[in-house]
C-alpha positions, 0 to 999 in steps of 0.5 A: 735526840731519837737516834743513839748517837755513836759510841766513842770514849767521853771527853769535856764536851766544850774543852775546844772552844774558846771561853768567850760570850760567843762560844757560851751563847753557841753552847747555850744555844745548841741545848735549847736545839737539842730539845727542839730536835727531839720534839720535832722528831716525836711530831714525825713518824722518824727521826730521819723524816723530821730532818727531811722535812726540816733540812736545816736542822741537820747541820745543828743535829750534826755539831750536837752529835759530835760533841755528845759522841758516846752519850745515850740520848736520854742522858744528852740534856743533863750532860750537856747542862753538866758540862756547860756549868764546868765550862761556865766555872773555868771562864774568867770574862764576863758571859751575860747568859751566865749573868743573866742566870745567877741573877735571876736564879733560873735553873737550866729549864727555865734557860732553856725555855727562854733560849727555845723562845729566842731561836727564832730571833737568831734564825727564822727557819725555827719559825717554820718547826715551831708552825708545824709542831703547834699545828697552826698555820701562821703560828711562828711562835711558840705557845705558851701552852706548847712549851708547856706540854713538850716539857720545855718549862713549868708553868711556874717557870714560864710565868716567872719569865715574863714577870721578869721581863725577859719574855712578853707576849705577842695577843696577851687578850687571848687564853692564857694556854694561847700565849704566844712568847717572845723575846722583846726586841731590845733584850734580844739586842742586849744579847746580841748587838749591844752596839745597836742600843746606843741610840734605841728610842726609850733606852741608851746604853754607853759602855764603861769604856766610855765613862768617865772614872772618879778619879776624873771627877772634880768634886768636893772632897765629902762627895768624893769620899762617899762615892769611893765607898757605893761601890762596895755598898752596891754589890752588896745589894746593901744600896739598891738606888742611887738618887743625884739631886743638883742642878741640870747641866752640872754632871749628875748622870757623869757622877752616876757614870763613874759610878758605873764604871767603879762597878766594872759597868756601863750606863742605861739611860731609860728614857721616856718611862715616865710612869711607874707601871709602864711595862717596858721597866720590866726589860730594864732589868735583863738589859742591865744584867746582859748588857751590864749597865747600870739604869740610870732615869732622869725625873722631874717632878714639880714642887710638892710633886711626889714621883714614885719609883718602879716596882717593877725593876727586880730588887737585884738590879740597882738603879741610878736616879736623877732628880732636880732641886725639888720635888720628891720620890717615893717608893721601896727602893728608898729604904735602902738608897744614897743620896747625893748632892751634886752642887754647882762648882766653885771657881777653882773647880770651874777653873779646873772645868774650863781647862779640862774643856778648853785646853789651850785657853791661857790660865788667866783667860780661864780663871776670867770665864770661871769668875764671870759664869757661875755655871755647872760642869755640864754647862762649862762643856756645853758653852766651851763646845759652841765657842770653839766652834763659833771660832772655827768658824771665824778661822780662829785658832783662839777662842775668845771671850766674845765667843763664849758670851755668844755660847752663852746667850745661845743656850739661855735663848733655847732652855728660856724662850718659852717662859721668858724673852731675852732683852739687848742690854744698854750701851752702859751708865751713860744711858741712864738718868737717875738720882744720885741715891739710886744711882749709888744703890745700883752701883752697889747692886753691881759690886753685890753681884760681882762679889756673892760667892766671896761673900756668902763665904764670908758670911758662911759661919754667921746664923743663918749664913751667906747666900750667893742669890741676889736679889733686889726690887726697883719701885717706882712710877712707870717710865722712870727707867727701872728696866732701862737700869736693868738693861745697864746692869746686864751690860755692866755685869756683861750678862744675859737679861731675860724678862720673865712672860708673866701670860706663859707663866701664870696658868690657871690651873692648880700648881701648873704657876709654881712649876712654871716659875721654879723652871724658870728660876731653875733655868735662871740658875744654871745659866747665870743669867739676869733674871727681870720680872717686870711688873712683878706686882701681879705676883707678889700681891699681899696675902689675903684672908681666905674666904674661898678656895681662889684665895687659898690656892693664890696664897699657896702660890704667894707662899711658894713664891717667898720660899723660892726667892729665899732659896734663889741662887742667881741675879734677880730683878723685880720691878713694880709701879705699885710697891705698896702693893707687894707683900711685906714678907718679899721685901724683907727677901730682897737684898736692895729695895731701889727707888726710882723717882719722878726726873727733877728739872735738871734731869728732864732737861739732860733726858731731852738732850739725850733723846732729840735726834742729831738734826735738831733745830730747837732753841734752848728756850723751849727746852728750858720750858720743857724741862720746867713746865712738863713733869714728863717721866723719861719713858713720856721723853723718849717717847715724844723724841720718837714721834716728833723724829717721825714727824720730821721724816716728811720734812727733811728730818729735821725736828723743829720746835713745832714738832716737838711741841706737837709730840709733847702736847700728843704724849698729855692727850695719851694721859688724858690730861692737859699740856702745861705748853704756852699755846694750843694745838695738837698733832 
């Protein structure tokens, strides 16, 4: 400051001020003024015209003299600095500008200089003196010429600022000297709202009171120990990245959250940085320091996809990544990083979920949910939410199996819609008319299911282990009931069946295929669903010589594919009209290969049965004649049920013989070939 300020005997300048993050940014705060002051004082012909023309500052000017009463003016910065490190050194509680400083080794002018960038943010009018002293009408912040050449910084300083992210600069076209500086928005907020990051569009913060600890957790025990010992490894700096892996929905960012709150932080979720350079990984690491979080970024690269990781995260700040089952991550940081994997839970620990999300849900009930969803942590709280909901819905205090079943199918329509279509599954058995030999091997494909978990755990210690994937393929001509046996399945097993879209799935551009179908398999897994690829043939062909790029890339896919369903750990159907077609390395993988055949005479005749309509005036003769003498697959029988039903609407509805025999001898012309009936004619 100018002016001597009045002489009286030197006390702790801050020793009345409460040790909180308020009175240190106040502290803080009033250092970068003072300078500020003093320059607009040598931009005016007094000291006393600086404060006239600039009023405001006068109530600043006044608090800084009464806390440096008796300090000459050429002494007032380092005495401020001095004491506000002694005040520092006393306060117990964590203050984010100290933080801030000790992280990232800025000395007191760097400080400054980054708080002097930062007035205007706190209040505007400084705006207006930094205008006026740069001598430039609409320049309300400083340059980085300006703070240079006041002394506020060195050059090195100022550069070093905005590396780190806590500056940026508003035309950064424009000669270096011309920088004009600002704080970016999200840091400021960091400072001085943290509330207002908690739905910010690229980043969210959620305080450690709000996380889960890991005494919380339900995990295995090997998880667990290696999760009680990050925490020191992290604050050591001896860890630097964290890297999750495991299926989504299954309490990967809450593992990084205890994580987290082990360390005395919150979370920073960064959301939307998809690339490494993007600028804004510049911020994440002042936000991590103000706020104090741990960052945590979710990645999803495809298979044999390589993600790098920022470098533009500083080393001091350790960071949090969420990965899927495959793809890969490259980068520095991996020199020094954990790795964890976060495996679906098993039933006692799903018991253990289901009771924890749904409290009042009798043991037996949840011990029934955990054997039937073989789903993730996430996922049990997701469907245990829309359950409860869809009871309140129905004024039910009880939430009920059927309620978690339409939770289920709600969530496996929104992640699975896009690549694949949900099936109604059949009334049960009954519907089904098949052989004895096929029937027993569904039935045994039922019992497979019902029972993966006990043995893939059974098999565990045998070479090569046990797998909780299921997998089998129906082969057969079309229309002998292969997605008919599918859609019983689902209803046996009382679960989902999604038929994969094979026109979204395959792309013709390299590697988009594989991506499509391990989302898909991924999605598959996490939901526990039954997965249906239909005509799967178009994607299991046999693996050809190459002779061309095209015959390269299709093998590659092929090849992708066999490593995918060895390591599928859900239900799997593939059907195919064309088994002789599939390569002999998939059905190796599957665990059931089940025929499906031609309907005998027998079965043709149940199959009429089954699909004439109630009103139905057709005498046994003429079936016995159908079922011997039209080799008919069920498929042609329900369909020529269908249109000698349509026939009849104009005639009561009732299907008579002639009808019928119209549909059938219309179902052979659809073929091409003549019908075997006494008679001629057609409809």
């Amino acid at each position: 400051m100018t002016e001597p300020l009045p002489a009286s005997t030197p006390t702790a300048l801050f020793a009345d001020l409460p040790p909180t993050p308020e009175s240190h940014f106040r502290i803080a705060c009033l250092g970068a003024v003072l300078g500020v002051i003093e320059e607009a004082a040598d931009g005016c012909t007094s000291f006393e015209q600086a404060m006239e023309r600039f009023p405001f500052l006068v109530g600043y000017n006044n608090e800084l003299a009464h806390r440096l009463a008796g300090c000459a003016s050429d002494v007032a910065a380092a005495r401020w600095w001095a004491e506000l490190d002694a005040w520092e050194t006393a306060c117990a509680e964590y203050l984010p500008l100290r933080a801030l400083r000790k992280t990232f080794r800025l000395d007191p002018a760097a400080l400054t200089a980054w708080l002097t960038i930062g007035l205007a943010e706190e209040d505007a009018r400084f705006g207006a003196v930094f205008e006026a002293l740069q001598g430039t009408p609409g320049l309300r912040r400083p340059t980085l010429g300006f703070l240079r050449h006041a002394g506020f910084a060195e050059l090195g300083q100022l550069l070093r600022l905005l590396e780190l992210g806590l500056v940026q600069t508003l035309n950064p076209d424009a000669p270096r000297a011309d920088w004009q500086l600002q704080i970016p928005a999200a840091v400021w907020d960091a400072l001085r709202h943290p509330e207002s990051l908690s739905s910010a569009a690229w980043c969210q913060h959620r305080p450690a009171g709000e996380l889960l600890g890991l005494d919380a957790l339900t995990l295995d025990a090997e998880l667990t120990t290696t999760l009680a010992r990050l925490p020191a490894l992290l604050t050591a700096g001896t860890v630097k990245a964290v890297l999750v892996r495991g299926p989504r929905h299954n309490g990967r960012r809450t593992v990084l959250g205890a994580l987290a709150r082990s360390l005395g932080r919150g979370v920073l979720e960064v959301r939307g940085l998809d690339r490494a350079d993007d600028e804004r990984w510049r911020q994440v690491g002042p936000l991590a320091v103000l706020l104090p979080a741990l960052p945590v970024v979710t990645l999803e690269p495809g298979p044999g996809e390589t993600v790098a990781l920022t470098e533009l995260l500083p080393p001091e700040v350790p960071l949090g990544v969420v990965l899927g089952r495959v793809g890969g991550v490259s980068g520095r940081r991996l020199e020094h990083a954990a790795v964890l994997d976060v495996s679906l839970p098993d039933d006692a620990a799903r018991r253990a979920h289901w009771a924890r999300s749904l409290p009042q849900l009798p043991a037996e009930r949840g011990a029934e949910l955990a054997g039937r969803f073989r789903v993730g942590a996430g996922q049990i709280h997701r469907l245990a939410t829309l359950a409860r909901t869809r009871a309140d819905l129905a004024d039910r205090a009880e939430v009920l199996t059927r309620d978690v079943l339409d939770a289920a199918r709600s969530l496996g329509r929104e992640s699975l819609d896009t690549l694949a279509q949900w099936v109604a599954p059949a009334r049960g058995w009954d519907d089904l008319c098949v052989g004895e030999r096929t029937l027993r091997e569904l039935r045994h494909f039922t019992s497979r299911c019902r029972h993966r978990e006990g043995l893939a755990a059974a098999l565990a210690g045998a070479p090569g282990g046990g797998s909780v994937g299921v997998r089998a393929l129906f082969t057969g001509p079309s229309g002998t009931g292969k997605t008919l046996a599918a859609r019983v399945l689902a209803a046996a097993l009382e679960k989902d069946l999604f038929r994969v879209d094979l026109s979204a799935v395959v792309n013709k551009y390299i590697g988009e295929t594989e991506k499509n179908l391990n989302r898909i398999f991924e999605r598959a897994e996490e939901l526990d669903v039954l997965l249906l690829l239909d005509e799967g043939d178009a994607l299991l062909t046999r693996r050809t010589e190459v002779s061309n790029a095209n015959d390269r890339y299709a093998n590659l896919e092929t090849n992708f594919l066999l490593q995918r369903l060895e390591s599928f750990q859900g239900i799997l159907i593939v059907t195919t009209n064309a088994g002789e077609r599939i390569d002999a390395a998939f059905q190796r993988r599957m665990d059931l290969v089940v025929e499906f055949h031609a309907p005998g005479v027998a079965e043709r005749r149940e199959l009429w049965q089954r699909h004439l309509p109630m009103r139905c005036h057709v005498d046994e003769q003429l079936l016995s004649e159908l079922a011997s003498r039209c080799e008919l697959t069920g498929g042609q029988i329900r369909n020529a049920a269908q249109h000698a039903a349509l026939l009849a609407l104009d005639n009561g509805g009732v299907v008579s013989a002639a009808y019928l025999e119209a549909a059938v001898r219309r179902e052979y012309l659809k073929g091409g070939a003549s019908c075997p009936l006494r008679g001629s004619g057609d409809s």
